[in-house]
N, C-alpha and C positions, 0 to 999 in steps of 0.2 A: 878493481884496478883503477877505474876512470871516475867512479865516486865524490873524492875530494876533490882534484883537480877541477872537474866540470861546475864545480860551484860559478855559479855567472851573479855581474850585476847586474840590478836589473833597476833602469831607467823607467824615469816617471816623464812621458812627453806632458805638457799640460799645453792646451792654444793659447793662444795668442788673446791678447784685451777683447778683441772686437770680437774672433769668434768666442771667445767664452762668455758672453753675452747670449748670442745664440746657441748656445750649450756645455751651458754652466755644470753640467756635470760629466761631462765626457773627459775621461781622460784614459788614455793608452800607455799600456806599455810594453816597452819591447827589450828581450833578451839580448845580454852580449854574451858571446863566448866568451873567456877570458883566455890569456895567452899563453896558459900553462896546461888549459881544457884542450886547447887548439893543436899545441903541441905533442902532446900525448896521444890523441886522436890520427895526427900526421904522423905520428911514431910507427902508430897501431895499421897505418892504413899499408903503411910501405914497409914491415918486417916480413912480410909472409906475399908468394905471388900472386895468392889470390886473396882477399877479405871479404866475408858477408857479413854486416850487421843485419841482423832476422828475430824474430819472435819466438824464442824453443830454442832447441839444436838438430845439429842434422838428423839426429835417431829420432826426436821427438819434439819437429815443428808444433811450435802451437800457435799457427795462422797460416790458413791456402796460401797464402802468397808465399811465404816463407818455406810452403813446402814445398808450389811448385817450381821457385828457383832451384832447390835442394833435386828435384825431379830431375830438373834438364840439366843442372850441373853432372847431375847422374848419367842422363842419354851421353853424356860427350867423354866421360869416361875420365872426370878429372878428380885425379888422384888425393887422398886424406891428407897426404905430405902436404900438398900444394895449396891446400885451404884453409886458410886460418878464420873461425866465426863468434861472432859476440851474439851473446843473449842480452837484445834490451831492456828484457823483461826482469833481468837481475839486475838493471840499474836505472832508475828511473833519468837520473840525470844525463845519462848516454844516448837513452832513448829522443831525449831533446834536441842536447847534444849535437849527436850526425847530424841531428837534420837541421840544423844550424850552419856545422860547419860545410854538408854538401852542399846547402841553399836546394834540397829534396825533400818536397812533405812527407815523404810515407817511408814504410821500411817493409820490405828490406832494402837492404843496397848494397851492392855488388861492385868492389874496386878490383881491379888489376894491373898488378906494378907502379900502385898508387894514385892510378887515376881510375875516377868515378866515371862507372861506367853507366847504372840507374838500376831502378828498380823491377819487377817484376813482369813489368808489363813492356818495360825495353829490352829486356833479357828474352822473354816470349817473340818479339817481334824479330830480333836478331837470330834467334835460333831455331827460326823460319824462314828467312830470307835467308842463313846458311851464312850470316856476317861472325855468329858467336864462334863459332869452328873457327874458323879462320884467323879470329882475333887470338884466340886459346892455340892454336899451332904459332901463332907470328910471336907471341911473346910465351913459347915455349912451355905452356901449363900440360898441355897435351901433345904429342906425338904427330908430327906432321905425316899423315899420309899421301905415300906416294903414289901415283896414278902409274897404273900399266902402261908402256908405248908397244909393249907389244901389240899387234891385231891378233884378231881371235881366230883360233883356228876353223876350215870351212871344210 
């Protein structure tokens, strides 16, 4: 799907007179998204309310991290409808890609309702502190549970 579109240029920095004096062979370069990668990707992140980009698929993560987002997406009880996941592993340039267009080194990544929410290790920390709940009932992925006002009987 994201294949052609993610084709980038890619910029050749070279320095400047003076520093290329002191190293005359240093040169950098750095990836652009292109605006059609960008788009597609912004397509990709807000059609569905939840998107993971990960390594595998939910049946068959192939990386801990990708499995243990797939894990705790599991504890909170959010629904296959509600989840839409790309394998970066089928496209190399995707795999780039996100992590361009989040400005997030690593994958997986985790949007909802098209904002980047982070990776694994923000996902782990939120779903201990009890913010991932909360976030996933407020923008309606999962079933907002309601607390008892009854007291307990003595």
């Amino acid at each position: 799907m994201f294949r052609t579109s993610l084709r980038s240029s890619l910029r050749i920095v070279r320095p400047s007179a003076p520093a290329a004096l002191a190293a005359s062979r240093l040169v950098a370069a750095r990836r652009f998204l292109s605006d059609d990668a960008r788009a597609q990707i912004q397509k990709a992140v807000t059609a569905s309310p939840m998107v993971l980009f990960m390594k595998g698929t939910p049946d068959y993560p192939e990386c801990g991290f990708s499995r243990a987002v797939i894990q705790i997406l599991g504890l909170h009880g959010v629904p296959a409808d509600k989840l839409k996941t790309y394998n970066v592993l089928e496209d190399p340039e995707l795999r780039s890609g996100i992590k361009e267009f989040s400005e997030w080194p690593t994958i997986p990544q985790l949007y909802v309702k098209g904002e980047f929410i982070g990776g694994c290790d923000i996902l782990l920390g939120m779903h201990q502190s009890g913010e991932l709940e909360d976030l996933l009932e407020k923008n309606e992925i999962i079933p907002k549970v309601e607390e008892s006002s009854e007291a307990p009987a003595s």
